[in-house]
C-alpha positions in Angstrom: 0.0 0.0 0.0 1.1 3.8 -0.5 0.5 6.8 1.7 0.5 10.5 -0.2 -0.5 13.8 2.3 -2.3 16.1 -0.1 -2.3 20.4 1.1 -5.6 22.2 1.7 -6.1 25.8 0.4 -8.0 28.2 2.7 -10.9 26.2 3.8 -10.4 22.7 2.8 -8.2 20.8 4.9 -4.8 18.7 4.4 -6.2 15.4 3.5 -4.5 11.4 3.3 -4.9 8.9 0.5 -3.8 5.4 0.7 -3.7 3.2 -2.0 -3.8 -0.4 -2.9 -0.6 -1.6 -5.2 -2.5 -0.9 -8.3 -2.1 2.7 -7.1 -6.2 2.7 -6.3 -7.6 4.9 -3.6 -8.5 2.6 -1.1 -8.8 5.3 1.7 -9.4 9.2 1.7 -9.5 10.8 5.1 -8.8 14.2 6.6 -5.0 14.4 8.3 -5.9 16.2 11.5 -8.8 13.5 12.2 -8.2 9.9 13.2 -8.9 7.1 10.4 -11.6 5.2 11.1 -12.0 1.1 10.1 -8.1 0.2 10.1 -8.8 -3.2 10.8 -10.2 -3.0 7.1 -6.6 -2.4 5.7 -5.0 -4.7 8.0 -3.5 -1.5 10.1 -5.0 -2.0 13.1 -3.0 -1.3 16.1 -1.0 0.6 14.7 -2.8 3.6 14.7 0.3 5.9 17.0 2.4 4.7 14.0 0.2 5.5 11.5 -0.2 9.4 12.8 3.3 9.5 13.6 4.1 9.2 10.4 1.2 11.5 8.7 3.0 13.9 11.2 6.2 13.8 9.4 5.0 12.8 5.8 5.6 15.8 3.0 3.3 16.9 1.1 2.8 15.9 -2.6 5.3 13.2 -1.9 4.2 9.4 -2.5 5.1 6.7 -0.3 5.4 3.2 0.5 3.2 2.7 3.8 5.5 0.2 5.7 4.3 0.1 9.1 
């Protein structure tokens, strides 16, 4: 799966897409709010990892999500 952090402009917020290998969007949620149904993606418990690294992701910038 890959992570990207996508920048707001004024009103709309920084948002987080991950995607499947095919480069799908699998998941499309806001960065300042907590993703919700991680067991779905096989991420759960490791949701202090996961907003760790949405914390230090850059923006525009894809990456493999390796958790």
């Amino acid at each position: 799966m890959y992570i990207i952090k996508v920048k707001g402009k004024a009103k709309i917020p920084d948002y987080i897409q991950i995607r499947d290998e095919n480069f799908v969007l699998v998941a499309y949620f806001r960065a300042d709010r907590p993703m919700k149904n991680l067991e779905k993606f096989g991420l759960e418990g490791k949701e202090d990892a996961l907003e760790a690294l949405i914390n230090e992701l850059p923006f525009g910038k894809l990456q493999k999500l390796e958790l």
